[in-house]
C-alpha positions as CSV (number, residue, x, y, z in Angstrom):
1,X,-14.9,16.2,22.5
2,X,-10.9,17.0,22.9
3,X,-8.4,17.3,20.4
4,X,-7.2,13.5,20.2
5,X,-10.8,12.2,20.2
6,X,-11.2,14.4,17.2
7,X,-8.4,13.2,15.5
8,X,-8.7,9.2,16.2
9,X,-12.2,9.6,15.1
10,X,-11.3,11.1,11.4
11,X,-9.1,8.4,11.4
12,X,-10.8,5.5,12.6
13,X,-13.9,6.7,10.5
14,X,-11.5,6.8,7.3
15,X,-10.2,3.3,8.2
16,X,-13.3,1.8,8.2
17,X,-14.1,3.3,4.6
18,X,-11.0,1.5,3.9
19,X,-11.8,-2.1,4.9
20,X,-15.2,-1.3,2.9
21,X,-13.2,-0.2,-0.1
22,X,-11.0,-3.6,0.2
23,X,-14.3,-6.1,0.5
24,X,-15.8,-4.2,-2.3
25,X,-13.0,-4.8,-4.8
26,X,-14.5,-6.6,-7.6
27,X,-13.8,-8.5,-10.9
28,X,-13.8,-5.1,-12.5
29,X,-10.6,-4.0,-10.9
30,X,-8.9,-7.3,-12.0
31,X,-10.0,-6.0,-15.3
32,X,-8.3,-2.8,-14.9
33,X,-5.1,-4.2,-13.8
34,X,-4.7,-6.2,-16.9
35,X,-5.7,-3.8,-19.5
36,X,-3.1,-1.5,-18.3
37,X,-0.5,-3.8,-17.9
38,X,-1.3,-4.6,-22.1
39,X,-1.4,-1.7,-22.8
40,X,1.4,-0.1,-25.1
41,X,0.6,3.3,-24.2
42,X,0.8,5.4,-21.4
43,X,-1.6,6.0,-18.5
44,X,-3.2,9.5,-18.1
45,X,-4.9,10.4,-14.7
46,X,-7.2,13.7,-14.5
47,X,-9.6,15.4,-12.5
48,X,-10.1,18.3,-11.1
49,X,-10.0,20.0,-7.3
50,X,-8.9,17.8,-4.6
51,X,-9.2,14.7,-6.6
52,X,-7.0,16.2,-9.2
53,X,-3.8,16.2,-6.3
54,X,-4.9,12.5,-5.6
55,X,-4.4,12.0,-9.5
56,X,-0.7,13.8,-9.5
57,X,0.0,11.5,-6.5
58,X,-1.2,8.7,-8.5
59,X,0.9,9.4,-11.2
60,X,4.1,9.6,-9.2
61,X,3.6,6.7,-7.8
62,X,3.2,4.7,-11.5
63,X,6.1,6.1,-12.6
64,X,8.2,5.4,-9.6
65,X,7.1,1.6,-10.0
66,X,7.4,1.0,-13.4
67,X,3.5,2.0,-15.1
68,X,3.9,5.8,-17.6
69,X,1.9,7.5,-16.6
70,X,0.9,11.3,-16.5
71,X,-1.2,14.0,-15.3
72,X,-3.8,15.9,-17.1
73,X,-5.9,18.8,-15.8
74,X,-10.1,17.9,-16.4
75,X,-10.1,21.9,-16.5
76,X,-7.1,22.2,-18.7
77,X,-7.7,19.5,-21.2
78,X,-9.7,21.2,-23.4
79,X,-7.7,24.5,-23.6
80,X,-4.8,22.8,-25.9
81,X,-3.7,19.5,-23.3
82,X,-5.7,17.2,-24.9
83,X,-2.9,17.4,-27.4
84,X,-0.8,14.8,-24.9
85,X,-2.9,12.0,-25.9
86,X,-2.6,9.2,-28.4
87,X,-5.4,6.6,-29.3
88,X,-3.1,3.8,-27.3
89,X,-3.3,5.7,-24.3
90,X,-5.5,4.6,-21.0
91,X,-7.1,7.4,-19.3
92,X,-8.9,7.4,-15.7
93,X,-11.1,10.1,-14.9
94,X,-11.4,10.5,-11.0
95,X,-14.1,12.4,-9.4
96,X,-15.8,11.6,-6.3
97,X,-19.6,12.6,-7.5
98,X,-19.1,11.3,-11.0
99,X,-20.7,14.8,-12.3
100,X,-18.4,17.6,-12.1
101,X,-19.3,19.8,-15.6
102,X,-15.5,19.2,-16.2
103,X,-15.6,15.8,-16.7
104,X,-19.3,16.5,-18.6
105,X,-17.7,18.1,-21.3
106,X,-14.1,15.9,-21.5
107,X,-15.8,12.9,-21.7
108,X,-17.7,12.9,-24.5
109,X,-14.4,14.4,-26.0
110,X,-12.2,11.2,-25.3
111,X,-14.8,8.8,-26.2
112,X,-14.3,10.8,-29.9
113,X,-10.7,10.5,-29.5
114,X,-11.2,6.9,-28.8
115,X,-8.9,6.2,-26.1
116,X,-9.9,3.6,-23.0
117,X,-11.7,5.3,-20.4
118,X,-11.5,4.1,-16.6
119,X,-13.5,5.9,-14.6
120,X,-13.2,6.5,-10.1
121,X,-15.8,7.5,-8.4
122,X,-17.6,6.8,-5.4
123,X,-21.3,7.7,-7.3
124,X,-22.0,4.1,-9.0
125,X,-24.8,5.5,-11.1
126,X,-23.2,8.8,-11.9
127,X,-22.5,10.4,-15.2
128,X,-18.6,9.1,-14.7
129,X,-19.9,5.7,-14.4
130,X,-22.2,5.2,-17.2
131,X,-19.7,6.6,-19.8
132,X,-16.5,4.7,-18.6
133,X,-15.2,1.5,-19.9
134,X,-14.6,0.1,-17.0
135,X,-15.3,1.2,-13.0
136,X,-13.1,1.6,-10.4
137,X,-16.0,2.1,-7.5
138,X,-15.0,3.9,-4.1
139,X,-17.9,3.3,-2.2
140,X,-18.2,5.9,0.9
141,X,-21.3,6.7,2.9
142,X,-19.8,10.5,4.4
143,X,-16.7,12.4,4.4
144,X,-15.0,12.6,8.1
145,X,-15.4,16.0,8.9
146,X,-18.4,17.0,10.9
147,X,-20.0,18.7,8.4
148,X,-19.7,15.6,6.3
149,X,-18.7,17.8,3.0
150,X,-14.6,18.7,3.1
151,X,-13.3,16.1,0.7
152,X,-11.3,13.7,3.6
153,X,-12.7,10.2,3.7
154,X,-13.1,10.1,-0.4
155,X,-9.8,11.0,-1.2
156,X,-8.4,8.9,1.1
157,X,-10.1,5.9,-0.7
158,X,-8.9,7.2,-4.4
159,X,-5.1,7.5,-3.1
160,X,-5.7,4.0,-2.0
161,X,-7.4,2.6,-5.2
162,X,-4.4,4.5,-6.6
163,X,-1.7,2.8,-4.2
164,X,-3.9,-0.8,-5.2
165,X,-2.8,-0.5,-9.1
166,X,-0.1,0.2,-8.6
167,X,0.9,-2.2,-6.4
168,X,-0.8,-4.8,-8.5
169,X,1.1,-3.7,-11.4
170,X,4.2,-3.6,-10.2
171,X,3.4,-7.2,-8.4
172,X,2.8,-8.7,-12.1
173,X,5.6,-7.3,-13.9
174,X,8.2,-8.5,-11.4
175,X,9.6,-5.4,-10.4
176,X,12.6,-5.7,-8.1
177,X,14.8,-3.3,-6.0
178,X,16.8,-3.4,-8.5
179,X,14.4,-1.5,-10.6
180,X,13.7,0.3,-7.6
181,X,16.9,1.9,-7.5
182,X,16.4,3.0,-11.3
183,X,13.8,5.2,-10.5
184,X,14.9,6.8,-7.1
185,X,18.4,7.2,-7.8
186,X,18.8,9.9,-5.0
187,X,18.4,10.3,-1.4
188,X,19.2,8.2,1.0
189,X,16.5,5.7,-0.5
190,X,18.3,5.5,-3.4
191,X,21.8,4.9,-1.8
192,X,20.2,2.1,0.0
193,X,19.2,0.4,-2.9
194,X,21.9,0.7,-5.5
195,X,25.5,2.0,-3.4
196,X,27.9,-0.5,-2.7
197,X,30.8,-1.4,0.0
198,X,33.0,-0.3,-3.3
199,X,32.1,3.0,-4.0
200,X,32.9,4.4,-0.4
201,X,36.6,2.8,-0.1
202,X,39.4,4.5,-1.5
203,X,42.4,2.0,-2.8
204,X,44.0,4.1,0.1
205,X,42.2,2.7,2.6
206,X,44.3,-0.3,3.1
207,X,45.8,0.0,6.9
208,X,47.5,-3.9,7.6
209,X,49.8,-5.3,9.5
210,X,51.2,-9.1,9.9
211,X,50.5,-11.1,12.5
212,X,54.5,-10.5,13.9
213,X,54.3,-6.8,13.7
214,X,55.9,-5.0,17.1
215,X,53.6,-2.7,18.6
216,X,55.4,0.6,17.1
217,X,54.7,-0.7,13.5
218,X,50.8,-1.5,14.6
219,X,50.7,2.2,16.3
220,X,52.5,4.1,13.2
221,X,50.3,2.0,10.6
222,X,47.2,3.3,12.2
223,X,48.1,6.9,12.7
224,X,49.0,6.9,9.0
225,X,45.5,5.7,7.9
226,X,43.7,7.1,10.3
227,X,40.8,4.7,10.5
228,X,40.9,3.7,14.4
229,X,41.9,0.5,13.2
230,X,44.4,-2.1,10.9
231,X,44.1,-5.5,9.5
232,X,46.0,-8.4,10.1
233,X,46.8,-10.5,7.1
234,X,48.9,-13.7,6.4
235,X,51.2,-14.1,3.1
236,X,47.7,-14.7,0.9
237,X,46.2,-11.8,1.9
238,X,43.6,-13.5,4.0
239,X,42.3,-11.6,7.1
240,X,43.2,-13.2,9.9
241,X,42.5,-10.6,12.5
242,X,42.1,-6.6,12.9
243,X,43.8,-4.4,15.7
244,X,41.6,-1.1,16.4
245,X,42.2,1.2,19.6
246,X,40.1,-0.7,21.7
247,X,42.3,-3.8,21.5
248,X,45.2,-1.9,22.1
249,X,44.3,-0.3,25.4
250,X,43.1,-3.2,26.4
251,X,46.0,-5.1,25.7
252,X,48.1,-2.2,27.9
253,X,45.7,-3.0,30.8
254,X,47.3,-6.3,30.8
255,X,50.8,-5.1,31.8
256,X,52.2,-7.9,30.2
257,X,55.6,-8.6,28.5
258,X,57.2,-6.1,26.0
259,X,58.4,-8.8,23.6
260,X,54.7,-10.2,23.3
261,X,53.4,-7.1,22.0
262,X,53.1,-8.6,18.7
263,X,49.7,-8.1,16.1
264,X,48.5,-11.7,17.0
265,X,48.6,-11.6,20.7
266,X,46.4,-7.9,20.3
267,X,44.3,-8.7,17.5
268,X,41.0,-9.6,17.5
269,X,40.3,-13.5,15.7
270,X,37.9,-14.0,13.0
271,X,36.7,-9.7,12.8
272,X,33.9,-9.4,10.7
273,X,34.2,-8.3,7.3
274,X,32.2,-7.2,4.3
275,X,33.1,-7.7,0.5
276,X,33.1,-5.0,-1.5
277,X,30.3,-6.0,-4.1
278,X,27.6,-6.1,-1.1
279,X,25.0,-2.6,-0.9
280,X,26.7,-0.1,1.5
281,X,23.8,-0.7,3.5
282,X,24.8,-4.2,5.1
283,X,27.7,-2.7,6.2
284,X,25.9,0.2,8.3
285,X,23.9,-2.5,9.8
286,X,26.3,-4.9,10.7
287,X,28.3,-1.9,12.3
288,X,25.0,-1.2,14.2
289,X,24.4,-4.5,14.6
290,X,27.8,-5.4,16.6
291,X,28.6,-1.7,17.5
292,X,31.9,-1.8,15.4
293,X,32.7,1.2,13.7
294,X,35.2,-0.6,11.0
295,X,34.8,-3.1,8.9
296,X,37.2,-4.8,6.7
297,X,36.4,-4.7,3.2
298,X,37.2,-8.5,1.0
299,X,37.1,-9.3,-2.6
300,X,36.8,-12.9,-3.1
301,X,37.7,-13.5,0.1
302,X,41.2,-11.2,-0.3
303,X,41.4,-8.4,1.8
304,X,41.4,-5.2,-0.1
305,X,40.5,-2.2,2.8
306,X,39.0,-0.9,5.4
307,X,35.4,0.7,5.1
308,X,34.5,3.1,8.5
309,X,31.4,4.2,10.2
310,X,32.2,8.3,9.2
311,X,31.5,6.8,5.8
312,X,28.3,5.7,5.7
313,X,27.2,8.6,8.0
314,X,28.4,11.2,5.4
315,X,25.8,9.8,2.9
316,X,23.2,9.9,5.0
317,X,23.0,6.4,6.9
318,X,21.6,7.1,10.1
């Protein structure tokens, strides 16, 4: 068998465990969903081994979405972190057999503190599963690996149990981009979900022209701004035009007249604009959109600057 056989079949054999986790998804999970989402505590996630690294990813993705959650070692918990818990809290125990002697000797130990216990696990009739509250069952018949024991296919299907809640969670409390934007304040993720036209122009950044400007005023306004292009406005300050190095050396082609080298004969009619309350983001893909590497920034419809390409690629739109 070569190399991409191997790998199409771990995947395809993990997919598969995939559409059985979906069409095994019961009223229990429903169940789940809802008592976290009344819950007025937080949501702790443990385990231990490679189902303890599916729990951190869990957790990260709760947070990032809107559920508290946190992580707590099975192995740890009862050398001082079981001190992080509080009677409101939800936990959920993951473990693909159900009978790790972690979980054997924490259990019992919530069930004193009397905190909610969700259990994961792809053992239905495991330890795990007897002492939860409720069960969140990832049914698998082998891991993908040949020997049929490196943890692969089960950890797939408790990431995805995890991605499920939180997805559901996040569904019913109407979380928006807005509340996206919140959480991921940095990167370019983050600029694409909170920065606006307004942050990136400076008040400087106001290149224009009228529409009877000579041709030496158009050329000396955009050397001084430096922006490859200039606005034409009327006595309102409505855009009416813009004038960038293209149009210019196209309008030089023409050979035409010296005394009708004026803004509106050059100018290009109707130039798309952006105002300045919209996310930095429409811009960069109405540039890409029309290959334009200015735009004219507007408030209320009054043209207040110019907003170019360099921009948006020096935060990280690309």
């Amino acid at each position: 068998m070569n190399i991409q056989q191997l790998g199409k079949n771990t995947i395809l054999k993990e997919a598969e465990a995939l559409r059985h986790l979906a069409d095994s998804l019961s009223k229990e999970f429903e169940l789940v969903v809802e008592k976290i989402l009344r819950s007025k505590g937080r949501v702790i996630i443990t385990g231990v081994g490679k189902s303890a690294i599916v729990a951190q990813k869990i957790v990260a993705t709760f947070n990032s979405t809107g559920t508290q959650a946190i992580f707590m070692h099975a192995a740890d918990a009862v050398h001082g972190d079981l001190g992080m818990i509080d009677e409101k809290d939800i936990i959920i125990c993951i473990s693909k057999s159900g009978s790790t002697s972690e979980l054997r000797v924490l259990v019992p130990i919530l069930r004193n503190y009397g905190v909610f216990i969700i259990g994961m696990t792809a053992e239905i009739n495991s330890f795990l599963a007897q002492q939860s509250d409720l069960l969140l069952h990832t049914p698998m018949t082998e891991e993908a690996d040949p020997n049929k024991l490196a943890p692969t296919t089960s950890t797939t299907l408790q990431s995805a149990m995890g991605d499920a809640l939180a997805i559901s969670l996040l569904s019913l409390k109407g979380f928006t981009p807005e509340h996206f934007a919140k959480y991921h304040p940095g990167g370019l993720l983050g600029k694409q979900l909170y920065l606006r036209v307004s942050d990136l122009i400076e008040p400087s950044d106001n290149p224009r022209v009228s529409d009877t400007s000579a041709i030496k005023e158009i050329l000396l306004n955009m050397s001084q701004f430096r922006l490859g292009a200039t606005a034409v406005t009327n006595n309102s300050d409505e855009i009416i035009g813009i004038i960038t190095d293209g149009d210019l050396r196209r309008w030089f082609q023409k050979e035409l007249p010296p005394q009708d080298a004026i803004a509106k004969n050059i100018m290009t009619k109707l130039p798309k604009s952006v105002e300045k309350t919209e996310l930095a983001i429409s811009a960069f893909r109405l540039m890409t959109k029309y290959e334009i590497t200015q735009l004219p920034v507007l408030e209320s419809g009054k043209y207040i600057g110019m907003i170019h390409m360099n921009s948006l690629l020096r935060e990280g739109f690309v």
